[in-house]
Structures are given as structure tokens and as C-alpha cells.
Backbone bond lengths (Angstrom), bond angles and torsions (degrees), N, CA, C in turn:
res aa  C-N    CA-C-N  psi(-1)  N-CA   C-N-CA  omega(-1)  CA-C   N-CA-C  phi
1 X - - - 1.462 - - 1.522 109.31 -
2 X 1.273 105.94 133.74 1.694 107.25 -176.83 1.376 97.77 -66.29
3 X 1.482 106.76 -179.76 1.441 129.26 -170.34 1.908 95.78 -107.33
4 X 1.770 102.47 156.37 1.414 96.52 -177.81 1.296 123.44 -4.43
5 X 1.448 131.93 124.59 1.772 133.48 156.20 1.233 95.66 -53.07
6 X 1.448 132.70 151.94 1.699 142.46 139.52 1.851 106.87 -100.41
7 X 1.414 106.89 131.84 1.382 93.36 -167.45 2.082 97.34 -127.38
8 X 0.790 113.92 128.55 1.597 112.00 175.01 1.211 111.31 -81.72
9 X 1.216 118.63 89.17 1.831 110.62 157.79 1.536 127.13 -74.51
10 X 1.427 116.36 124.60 1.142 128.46 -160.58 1.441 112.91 -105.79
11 X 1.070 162.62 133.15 1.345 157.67 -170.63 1.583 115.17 159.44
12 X 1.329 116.42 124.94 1.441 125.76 176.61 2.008 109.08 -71.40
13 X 1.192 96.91 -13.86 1.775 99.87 160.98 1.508 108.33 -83.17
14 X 1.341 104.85 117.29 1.184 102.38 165.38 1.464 142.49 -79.74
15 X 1.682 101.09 -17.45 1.724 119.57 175.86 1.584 88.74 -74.93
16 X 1.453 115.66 -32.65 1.750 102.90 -168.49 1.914 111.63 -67.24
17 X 1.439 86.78 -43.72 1.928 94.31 174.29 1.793 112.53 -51.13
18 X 1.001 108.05 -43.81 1.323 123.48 -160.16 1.910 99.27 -74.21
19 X 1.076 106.35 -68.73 1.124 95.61 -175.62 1.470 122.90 -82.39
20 X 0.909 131.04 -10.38 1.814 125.08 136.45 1.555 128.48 -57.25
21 X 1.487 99.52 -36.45 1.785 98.16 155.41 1.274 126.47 -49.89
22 X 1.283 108.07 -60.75 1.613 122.37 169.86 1.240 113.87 -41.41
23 X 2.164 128.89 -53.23 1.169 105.12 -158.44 1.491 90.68 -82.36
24 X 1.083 123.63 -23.78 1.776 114.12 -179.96 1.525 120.56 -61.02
25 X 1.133 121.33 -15.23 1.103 129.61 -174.39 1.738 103.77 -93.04
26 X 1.600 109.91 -51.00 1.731 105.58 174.12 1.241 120.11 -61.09
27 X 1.911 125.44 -4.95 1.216 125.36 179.15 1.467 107.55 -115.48
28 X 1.718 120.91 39.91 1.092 114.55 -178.16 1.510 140.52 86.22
29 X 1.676 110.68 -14.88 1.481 108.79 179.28 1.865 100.34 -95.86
30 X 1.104 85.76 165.66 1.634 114.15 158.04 1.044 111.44 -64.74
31 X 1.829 142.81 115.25 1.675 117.61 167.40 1.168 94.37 -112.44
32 X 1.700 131.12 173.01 1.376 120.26 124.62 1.437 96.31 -136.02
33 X 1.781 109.71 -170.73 1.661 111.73 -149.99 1.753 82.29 -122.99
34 X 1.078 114.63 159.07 1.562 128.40 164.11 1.624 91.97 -134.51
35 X 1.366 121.86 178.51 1.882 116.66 -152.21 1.627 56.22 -156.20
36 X 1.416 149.48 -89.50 1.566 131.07 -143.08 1.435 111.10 -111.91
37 X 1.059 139.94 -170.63 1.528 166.33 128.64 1.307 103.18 -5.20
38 X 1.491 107.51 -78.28 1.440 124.51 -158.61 1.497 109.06 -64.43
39 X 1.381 112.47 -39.53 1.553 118.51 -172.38 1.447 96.10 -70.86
40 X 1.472 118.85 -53.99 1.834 119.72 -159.49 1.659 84.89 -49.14
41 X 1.719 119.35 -58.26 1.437 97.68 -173.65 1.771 132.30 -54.27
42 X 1.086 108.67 -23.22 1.336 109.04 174.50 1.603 105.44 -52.40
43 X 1.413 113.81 -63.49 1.423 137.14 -153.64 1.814 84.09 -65.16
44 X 1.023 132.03 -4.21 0.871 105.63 -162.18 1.707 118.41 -109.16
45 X 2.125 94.15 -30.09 1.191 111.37 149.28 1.216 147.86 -45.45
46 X 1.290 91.97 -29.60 1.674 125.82 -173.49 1.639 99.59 -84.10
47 X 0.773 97.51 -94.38 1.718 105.82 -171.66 1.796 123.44 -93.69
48 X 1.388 114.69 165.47 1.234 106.34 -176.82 1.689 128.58 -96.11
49 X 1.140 127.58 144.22 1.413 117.96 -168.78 1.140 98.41 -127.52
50 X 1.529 118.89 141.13 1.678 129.48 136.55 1.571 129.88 -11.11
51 X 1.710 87.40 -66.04 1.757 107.13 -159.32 1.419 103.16 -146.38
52 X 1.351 122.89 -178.86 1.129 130.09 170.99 1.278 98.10 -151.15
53 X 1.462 126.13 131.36 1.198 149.31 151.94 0.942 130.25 -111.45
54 X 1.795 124.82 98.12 1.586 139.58 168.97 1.460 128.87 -106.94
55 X 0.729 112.29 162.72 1.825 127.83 -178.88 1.667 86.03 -89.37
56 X 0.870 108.27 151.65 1.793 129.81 168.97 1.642 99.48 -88.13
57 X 1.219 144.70 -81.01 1.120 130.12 -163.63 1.664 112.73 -89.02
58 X 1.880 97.70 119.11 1.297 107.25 179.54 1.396 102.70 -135.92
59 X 1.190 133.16 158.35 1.528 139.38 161.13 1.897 116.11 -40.79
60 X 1.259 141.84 172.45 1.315 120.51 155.65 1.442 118.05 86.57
61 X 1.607 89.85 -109.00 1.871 108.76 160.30 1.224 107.55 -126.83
62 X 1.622 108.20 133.96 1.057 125.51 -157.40 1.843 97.67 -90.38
63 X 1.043 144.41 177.38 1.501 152.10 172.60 1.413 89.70 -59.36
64 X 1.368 118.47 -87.45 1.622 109.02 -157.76 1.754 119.35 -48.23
65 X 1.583 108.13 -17.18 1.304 132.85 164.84 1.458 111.91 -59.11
66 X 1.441 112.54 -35.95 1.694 110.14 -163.81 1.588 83.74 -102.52
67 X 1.131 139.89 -48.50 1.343 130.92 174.63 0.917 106.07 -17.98
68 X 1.893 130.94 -87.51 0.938 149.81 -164.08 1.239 123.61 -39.68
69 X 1.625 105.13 -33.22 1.208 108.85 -156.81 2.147 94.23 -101.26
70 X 1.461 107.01 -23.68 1.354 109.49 163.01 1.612 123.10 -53.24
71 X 1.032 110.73 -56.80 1.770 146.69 138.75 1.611 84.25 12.61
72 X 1.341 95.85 -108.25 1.727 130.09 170.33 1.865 95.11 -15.45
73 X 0.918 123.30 -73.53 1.498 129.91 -151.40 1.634 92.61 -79.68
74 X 1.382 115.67 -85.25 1.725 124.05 174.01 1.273 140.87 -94.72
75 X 1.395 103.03 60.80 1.600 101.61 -162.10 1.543 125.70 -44.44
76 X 1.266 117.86 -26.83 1.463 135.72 -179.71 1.830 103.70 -90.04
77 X 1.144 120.50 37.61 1.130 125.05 -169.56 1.959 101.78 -120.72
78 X 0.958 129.24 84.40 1.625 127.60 173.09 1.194 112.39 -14.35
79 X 1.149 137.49 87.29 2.155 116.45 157.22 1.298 105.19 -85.29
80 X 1.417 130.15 132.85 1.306 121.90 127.26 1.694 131.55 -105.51
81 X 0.967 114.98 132.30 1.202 123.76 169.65 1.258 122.75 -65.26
82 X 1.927 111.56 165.92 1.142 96.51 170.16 1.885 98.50 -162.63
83 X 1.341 102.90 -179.25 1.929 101.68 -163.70 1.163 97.44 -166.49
84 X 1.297 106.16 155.79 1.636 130.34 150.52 1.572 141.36 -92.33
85 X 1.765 84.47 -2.52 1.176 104.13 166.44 1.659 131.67 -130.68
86 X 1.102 110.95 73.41 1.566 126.35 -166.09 1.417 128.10 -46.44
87 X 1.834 108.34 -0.28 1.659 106.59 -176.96 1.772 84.02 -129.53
88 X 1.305 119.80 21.14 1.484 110.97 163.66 1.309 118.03 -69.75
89 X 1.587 112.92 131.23 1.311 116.81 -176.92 1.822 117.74 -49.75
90 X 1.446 111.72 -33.11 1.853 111.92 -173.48 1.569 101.22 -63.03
91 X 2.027 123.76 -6.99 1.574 108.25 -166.27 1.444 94.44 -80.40
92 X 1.357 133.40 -16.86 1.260 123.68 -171.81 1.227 108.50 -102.56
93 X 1.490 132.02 -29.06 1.648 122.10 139.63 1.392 125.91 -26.07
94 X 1.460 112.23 -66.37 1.251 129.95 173.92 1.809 115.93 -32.16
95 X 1.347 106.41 -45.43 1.554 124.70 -175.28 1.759 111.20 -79.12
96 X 1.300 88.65 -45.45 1.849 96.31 -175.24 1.633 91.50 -68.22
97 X 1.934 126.62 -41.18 1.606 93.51 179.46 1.145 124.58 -91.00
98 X 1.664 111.19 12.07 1.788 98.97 142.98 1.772 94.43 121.36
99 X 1.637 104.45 30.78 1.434 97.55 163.18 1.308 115.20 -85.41
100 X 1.431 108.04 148.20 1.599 101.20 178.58 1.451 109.26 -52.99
101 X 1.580 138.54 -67.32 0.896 142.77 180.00 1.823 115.05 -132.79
102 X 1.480 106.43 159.67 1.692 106.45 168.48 1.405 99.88 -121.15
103 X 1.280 123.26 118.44 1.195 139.71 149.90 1.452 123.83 -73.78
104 X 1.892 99.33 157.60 1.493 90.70 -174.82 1.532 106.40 -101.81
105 X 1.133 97.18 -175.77 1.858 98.23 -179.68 2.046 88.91 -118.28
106 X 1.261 85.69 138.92 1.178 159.93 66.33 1.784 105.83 -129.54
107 X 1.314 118.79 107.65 1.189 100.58 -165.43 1.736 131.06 -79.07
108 X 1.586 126.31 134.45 1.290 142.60 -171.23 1.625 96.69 -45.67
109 X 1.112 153.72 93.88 1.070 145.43 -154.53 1.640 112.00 -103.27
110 X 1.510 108.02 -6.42 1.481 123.44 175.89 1.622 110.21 -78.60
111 X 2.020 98.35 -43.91 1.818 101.31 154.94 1.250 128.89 -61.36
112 X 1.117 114.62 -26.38 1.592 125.12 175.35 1.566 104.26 -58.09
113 X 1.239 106.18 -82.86 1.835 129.00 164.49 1.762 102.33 -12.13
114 X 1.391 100.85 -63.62 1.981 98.32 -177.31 1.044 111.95 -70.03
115 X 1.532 121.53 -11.09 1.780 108.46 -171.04 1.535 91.77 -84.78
116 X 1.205 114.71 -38.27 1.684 125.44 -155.85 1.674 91.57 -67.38
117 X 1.623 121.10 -50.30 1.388 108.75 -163.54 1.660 99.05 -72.37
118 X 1.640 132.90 -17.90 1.036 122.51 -179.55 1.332 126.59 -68.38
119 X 1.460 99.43 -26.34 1.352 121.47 -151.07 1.926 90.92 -76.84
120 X 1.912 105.70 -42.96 1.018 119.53 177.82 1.941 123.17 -33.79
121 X 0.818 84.05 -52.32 1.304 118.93 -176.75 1.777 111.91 -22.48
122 X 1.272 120.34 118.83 1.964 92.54 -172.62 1.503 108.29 -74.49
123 X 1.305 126.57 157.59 1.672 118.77 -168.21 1.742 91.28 -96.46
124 X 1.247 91.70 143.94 1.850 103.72 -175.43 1.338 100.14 -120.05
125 X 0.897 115.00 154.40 1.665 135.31 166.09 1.723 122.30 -142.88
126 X 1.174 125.18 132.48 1.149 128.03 -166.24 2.069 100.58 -108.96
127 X 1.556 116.49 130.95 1.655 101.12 -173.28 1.309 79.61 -131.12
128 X 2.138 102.55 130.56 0.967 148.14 -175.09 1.724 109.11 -83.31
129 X 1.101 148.29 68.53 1.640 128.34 -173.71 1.221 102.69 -152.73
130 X 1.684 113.75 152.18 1.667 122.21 157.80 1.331 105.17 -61.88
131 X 1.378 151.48 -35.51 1.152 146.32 -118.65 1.366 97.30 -115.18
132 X 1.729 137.06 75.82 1.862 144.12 -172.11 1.675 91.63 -39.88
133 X 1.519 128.00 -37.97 1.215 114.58 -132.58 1.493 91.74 -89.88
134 X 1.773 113.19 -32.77 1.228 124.22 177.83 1.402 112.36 -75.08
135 X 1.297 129.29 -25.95 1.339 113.76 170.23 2.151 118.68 -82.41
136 X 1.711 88.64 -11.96 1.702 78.79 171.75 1.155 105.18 -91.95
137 X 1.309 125.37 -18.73 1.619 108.59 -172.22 2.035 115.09 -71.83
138 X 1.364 82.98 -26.43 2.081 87.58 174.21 1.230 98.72 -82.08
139 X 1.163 123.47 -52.83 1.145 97.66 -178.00 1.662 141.93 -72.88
140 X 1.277 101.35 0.11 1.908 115.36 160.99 1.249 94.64 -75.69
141 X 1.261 123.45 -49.72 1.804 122.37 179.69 1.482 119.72 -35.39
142 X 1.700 99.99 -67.81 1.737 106.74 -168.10 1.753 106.06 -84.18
143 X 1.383 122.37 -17.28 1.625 105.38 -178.74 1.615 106.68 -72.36
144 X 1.227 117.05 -40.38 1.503 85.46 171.63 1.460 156.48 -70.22
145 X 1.856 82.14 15.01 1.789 112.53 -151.51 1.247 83.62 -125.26
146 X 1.118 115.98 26.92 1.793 113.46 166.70 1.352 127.02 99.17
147 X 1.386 105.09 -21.44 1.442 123.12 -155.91 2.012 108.72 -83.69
148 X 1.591 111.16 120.38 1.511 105.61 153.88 1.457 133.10 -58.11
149 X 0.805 142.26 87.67 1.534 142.65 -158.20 1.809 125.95 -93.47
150 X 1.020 108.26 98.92 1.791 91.65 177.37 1.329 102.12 -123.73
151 X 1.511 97.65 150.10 1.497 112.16 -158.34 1.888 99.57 -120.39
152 X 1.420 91.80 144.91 1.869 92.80 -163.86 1.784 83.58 -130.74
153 X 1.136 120.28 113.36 1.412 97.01 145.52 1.815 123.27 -122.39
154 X 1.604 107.04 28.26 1.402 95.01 145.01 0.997 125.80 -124.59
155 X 1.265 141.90 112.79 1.526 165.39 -130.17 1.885 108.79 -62.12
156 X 1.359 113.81 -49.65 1.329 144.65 169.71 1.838 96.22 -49.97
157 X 1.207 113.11 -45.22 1.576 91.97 178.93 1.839 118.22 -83.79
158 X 1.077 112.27 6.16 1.319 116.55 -146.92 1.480 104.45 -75.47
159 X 1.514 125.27 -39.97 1.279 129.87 -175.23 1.473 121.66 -62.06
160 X 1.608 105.72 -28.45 1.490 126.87 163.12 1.534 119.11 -47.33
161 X 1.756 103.50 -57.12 1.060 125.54 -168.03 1.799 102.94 -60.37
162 X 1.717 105.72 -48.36 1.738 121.85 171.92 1.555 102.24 -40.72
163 X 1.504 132.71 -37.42 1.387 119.75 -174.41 1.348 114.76 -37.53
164 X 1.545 119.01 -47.49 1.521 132.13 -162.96 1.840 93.29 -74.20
165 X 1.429 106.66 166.25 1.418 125.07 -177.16 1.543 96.37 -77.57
166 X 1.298 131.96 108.48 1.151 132.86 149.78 1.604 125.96 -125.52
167 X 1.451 113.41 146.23 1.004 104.18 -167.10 1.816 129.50 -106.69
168 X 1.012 80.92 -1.21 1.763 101.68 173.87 1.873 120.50 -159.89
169 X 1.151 97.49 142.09 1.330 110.30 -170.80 1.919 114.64 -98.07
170 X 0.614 105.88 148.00 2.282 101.80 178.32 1.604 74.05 -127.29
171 X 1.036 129.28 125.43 1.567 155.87 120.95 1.624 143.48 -50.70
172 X 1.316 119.37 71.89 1.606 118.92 171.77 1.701 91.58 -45.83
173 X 1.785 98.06 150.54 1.579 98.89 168.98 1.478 87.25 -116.22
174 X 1.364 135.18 -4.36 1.937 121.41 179.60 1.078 77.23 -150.53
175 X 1.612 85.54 111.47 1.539 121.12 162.66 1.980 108.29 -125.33
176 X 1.195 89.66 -165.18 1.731 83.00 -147.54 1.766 97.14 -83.71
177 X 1.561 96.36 -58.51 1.213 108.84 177.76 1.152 131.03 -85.31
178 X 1.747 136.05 7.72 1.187 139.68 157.61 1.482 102.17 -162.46
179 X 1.615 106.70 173.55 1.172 98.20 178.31 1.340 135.09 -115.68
180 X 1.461 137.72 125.56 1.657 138.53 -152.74 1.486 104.15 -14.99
181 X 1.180 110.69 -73.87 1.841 124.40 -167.98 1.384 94.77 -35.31
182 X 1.453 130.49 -67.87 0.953 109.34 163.02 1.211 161.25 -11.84
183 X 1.546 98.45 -71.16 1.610 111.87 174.05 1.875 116.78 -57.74
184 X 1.663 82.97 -32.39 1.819 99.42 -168.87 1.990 100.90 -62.25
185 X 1.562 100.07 -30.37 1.560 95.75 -163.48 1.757 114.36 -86.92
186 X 1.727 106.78 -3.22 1.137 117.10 168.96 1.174 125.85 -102.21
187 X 1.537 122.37 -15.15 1.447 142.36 120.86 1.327 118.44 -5.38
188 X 1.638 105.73 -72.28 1.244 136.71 -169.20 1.809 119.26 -57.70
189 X 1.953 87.99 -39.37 1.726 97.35 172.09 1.256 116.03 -82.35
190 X 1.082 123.91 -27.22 1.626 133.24 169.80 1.674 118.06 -59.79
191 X 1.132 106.89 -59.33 1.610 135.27 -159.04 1.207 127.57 -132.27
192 X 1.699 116.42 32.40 1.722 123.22 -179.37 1.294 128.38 -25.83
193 X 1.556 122.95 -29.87 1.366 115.95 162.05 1.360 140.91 -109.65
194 X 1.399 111.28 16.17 1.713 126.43 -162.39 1.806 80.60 -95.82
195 X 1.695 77.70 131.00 1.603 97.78 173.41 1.385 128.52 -49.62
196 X 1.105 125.75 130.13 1.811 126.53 -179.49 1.524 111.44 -112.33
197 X 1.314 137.63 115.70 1.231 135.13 175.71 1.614 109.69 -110.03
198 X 1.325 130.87 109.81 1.088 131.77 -141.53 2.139 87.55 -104.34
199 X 1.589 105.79 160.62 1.699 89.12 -158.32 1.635 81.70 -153.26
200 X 1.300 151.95 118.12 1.157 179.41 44.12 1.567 139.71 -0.91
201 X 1.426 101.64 128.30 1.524 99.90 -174.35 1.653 118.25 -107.83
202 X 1.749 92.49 -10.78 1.393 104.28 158.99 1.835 132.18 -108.23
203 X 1.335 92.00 90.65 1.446 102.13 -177.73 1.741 124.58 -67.54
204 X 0.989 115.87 -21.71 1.364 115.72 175.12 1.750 105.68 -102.19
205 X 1.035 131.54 -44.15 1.601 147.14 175.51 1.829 96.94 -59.47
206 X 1.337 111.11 -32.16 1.508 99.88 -167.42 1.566 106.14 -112.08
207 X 1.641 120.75 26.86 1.138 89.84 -172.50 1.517 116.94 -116.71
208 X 1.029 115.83 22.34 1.740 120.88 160.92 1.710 97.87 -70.43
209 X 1.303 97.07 -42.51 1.835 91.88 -172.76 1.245 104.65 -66.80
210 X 1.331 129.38 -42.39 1.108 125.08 -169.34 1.331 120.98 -59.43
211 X 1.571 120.21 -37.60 1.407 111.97 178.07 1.128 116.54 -113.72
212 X 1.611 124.80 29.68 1.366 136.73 135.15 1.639 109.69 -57.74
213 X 1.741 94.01 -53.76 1.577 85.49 175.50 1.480 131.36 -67.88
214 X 0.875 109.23 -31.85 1.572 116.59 -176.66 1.937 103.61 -62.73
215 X 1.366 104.37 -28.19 1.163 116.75 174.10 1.508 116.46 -40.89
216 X 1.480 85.61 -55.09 1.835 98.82 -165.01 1.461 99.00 -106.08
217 X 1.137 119.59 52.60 1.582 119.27 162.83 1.363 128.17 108.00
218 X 2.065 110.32 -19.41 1.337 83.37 -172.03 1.745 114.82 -77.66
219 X 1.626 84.41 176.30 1.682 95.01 -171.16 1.903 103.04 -72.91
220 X 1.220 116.35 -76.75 1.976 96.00 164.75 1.482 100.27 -145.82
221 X 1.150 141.01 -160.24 1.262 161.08 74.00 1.020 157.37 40.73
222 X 1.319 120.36 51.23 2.061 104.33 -172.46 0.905 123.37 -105.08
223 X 1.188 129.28 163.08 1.568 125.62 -146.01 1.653 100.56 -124.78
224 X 1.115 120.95 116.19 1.337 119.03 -166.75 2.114 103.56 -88.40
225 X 1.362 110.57 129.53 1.617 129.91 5.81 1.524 106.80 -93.51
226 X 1.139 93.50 146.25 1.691 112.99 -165.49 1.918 101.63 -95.50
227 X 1.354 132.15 151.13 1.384 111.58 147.80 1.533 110.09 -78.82
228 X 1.555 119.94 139.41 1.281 140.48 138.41 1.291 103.92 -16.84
229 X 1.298 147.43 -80.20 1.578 138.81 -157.63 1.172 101.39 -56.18
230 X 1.389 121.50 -38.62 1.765 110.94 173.99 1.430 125.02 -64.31
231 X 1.045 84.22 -21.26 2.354 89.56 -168.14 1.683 86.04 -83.68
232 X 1.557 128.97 -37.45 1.668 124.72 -169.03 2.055 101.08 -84.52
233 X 1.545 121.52 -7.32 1.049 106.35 161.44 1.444 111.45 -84.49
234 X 1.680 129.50 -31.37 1.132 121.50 -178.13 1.303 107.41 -60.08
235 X 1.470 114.29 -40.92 1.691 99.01 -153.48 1.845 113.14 -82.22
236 X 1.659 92.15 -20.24 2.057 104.76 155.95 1.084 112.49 -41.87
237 X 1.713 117.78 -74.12 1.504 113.02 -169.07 1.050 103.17 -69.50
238 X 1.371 156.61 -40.46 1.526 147.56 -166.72 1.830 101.97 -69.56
239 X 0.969 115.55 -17.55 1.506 125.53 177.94 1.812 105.66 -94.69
240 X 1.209 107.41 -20.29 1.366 97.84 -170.99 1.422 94.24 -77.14
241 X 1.498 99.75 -53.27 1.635 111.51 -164.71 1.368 132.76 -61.47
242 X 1.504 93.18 -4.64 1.583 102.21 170.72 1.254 115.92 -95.99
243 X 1.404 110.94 -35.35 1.693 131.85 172.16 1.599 100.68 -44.44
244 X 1.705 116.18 -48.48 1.473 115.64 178.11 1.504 120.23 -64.04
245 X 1.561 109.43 -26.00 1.156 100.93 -174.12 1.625 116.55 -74.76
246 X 1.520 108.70 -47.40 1.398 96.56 156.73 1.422 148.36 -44.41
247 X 0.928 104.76 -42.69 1.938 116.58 148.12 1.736 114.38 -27.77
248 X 1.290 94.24 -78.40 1.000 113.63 159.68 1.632 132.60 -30.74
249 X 1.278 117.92 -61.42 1.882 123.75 164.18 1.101 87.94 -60.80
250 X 1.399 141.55 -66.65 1.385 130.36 -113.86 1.951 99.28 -81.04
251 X 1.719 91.65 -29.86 1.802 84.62 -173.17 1.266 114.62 -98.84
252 X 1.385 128.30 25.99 1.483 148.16 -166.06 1.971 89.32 -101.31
């Protein structure tokens, strides 16, 4: 479990900053308030945050404005937005530049509460491969980037390993003792929606398997050797998109 969230509340209301600071603060988080655009970006340069929480319409820079421009600086950085007006054209701006979600105001603050304890949550990943050297080298990569990491490289134990809460999978597709498609489709009977990132060094030899798998769910493809910034954009958006889904249950 991470340590305190820090959460930026953004809003040119100041009774609105204030008293969402407060209840975030009596339930344990870190808040502080930014009043525009320009300031949340300062605060943002400066120090590190959890989340960001803004109102969409502000003077200056508008929310989907500071998104964008968060975007640019921390892409792996949560925004959600938020409004009083829920069929305004900027909520679907807001989404296309990549907020997890826009909420409405008066905001459900019990959904708020579940996104925050989800959000809490440390992100795990489980790496599937024959190759010890390839599963220590990611994994020196992602633990200092936050990430719980357990490394399997015989395939046969792996469903065991699935007992524990994990939230994403890295996938060898030729492994020694069975083969990926495989493993992915017993994965699949266990755990139909836990993310699969399928990871290969044979792209032409592997690709009937490959889009069998993609067939049955997995998320895509990487082609070994892969760059690192790509495998940390997948595992952002696959982190965002789950972050939305809770949002999502929680205010249903």
C-alpha cells in the first residue's frame, strides 16, 4: 500500500477547494488547493502529486487546458475532472485529452473515496518468461517505478501465483515448457478481464499465436527488444482505465 496520496484540488471556487480539502484531509489524504490553471501548474512542477482534481471551467486555463498541458509534463499522472455541467461540450475534450474521468458536481464523494483507496493501491505486475535474465532486468526497471513485481518463469506454476491480487500480466509467447496462447487461454478461464501484455522475440515464427491471442483478449504485443517508455505507456493507460472503471461502479 502506498504511503499518504497528495491530491491537487483545482477550482477557481474557493469554498469548493476548501471544503473538499477538508473532507480529504479528515479521511487521511494529503490535499492542497490551486484557485487557477497556472498556479495548479506551478504546484505541480514543484512538488509531487498522486492525482489531480479540477473543475473544467476556469478563467485563463481552463481544466481540459491544464490536462493537456499536465499530459505534456506527467503523462502517468491521474487528472480527473469535474463540472456542473455534464452535456458541456469541453467534458468530452476533457476525456479525448486523457482524463481518467469528468464528474459531475455535486460531487458523489463516496465514488471519489473508492477511486482514491483504489488509486492507493501499489500497482503489481506478474512477468511470465523462460528467460531469469529477462525477467530480472524488468524487474530492476519497474520496482523503482513503483511497481510489485513477481517473476514466474515456469509457466505450470503461474495460475497459483494468479491466486494473489495482481493487476497485470507481461506474457512470454515461447516458453520452454508450454506455449503462451496457451497459458493466456487458461488465464482467460480463470480471470477474463485481468490485463495480458503479450512479449515476443519471434515476430514472424509467433504470429498465428499472436493473433489467436489478441483474439481472446490480449491487450497487444511487444516485440522484444522493446523500448521501456513504451511498456511504462502501456502499463499508464491500462492503469488509467481501470482507475475509470472504478469511478465508474462506484457512482452507479
Amino acid at each position: 500500500m502506498k504511503d499518504q496520496l497528495r491530491i491537487l484540488i483545482v477550482d477557481d471556487d474557493r469554498r469548493m477547494t476548501k471544503t473538499l480539502k477538508d473532507i480529504l484531509e479528515v479521511k487521511g489524504y494529503e490535499a492542497e488547493a490551486a484557485h487557477s490553471g497556472p498556479k495548479a501548474l506551478e504546484k505541480v512542477e514543484k512538488s509531487r502529486f498522486d492525482c489531480l482534481l479540477s473543475d473544467i471551467k476556469m478563467p485563463v486555463l481552463n481544466g481540459v487546458e491544464l490536462c493537456r498541458a499536465i499530459k505534456e509534463r506527467q503523462p502517468d499522472l491521474p487528472v480527473v475532472l469535474m463540472t456542473a455541467y455534464s452535456h458541456d461540450k469541453l467534458v468530452n475534450e476533457g476525456l479525448k485529452e486523457g482524463s481518467i474521468a469528468v464528474l459531475t458536481k455535486p460531487l458523489d464523494i463516496n465514488a471519489l473515496l473508492s477511486f482514491f483507496s483504489a488509486l492507493r493501491k501499489d500497482r503489481s505486475i506478474v512477468i511470465v518468461d523462460d528467460d531469469p535474465g529477462f525477467c530480472k532486468t524488468l524487474g530492476d526497471i519497474l520496482q523503482p517505478r513503483g511497481f510489485t513485481v513477481t517473476q514466474v518463469t515456469e509457466p505450470k506454476s503461474m495460475m497459483e501465483t494468479l491466486k494473489r491480487d495482481f493487476q497485470i500480466v507481461l506474457l512470454g509467447m515461447k516458453l520452454n515448457s508450454m506455449d503462451g496462447l496457451e497459458v493466456l487461454k487458461e488465464i482467460r478461464e480463470h480471470h477474463p478481464h485481468l490485463p495480458v501484455i503479450l512479449v515476443t522475440g519471434y515476430r514472424d515464427e509467433m504470429a498465428q499465436a499472436i493473433e489467436a491471442a489478441l483474439k481472446i483478449g490480449a491487450y497487444v504485443c511487444l516485440y522484444k527488444p522493446f523500448r521501456i517508455e513504451k511498456l511504462l505507456q502501456l502499463l499508464t493507460e491500462i492503469h488509467h482505465q481501470e482507475l475509470a472503471r472504478v469511478l465508474d461502479r462506484s457512482s452507479k
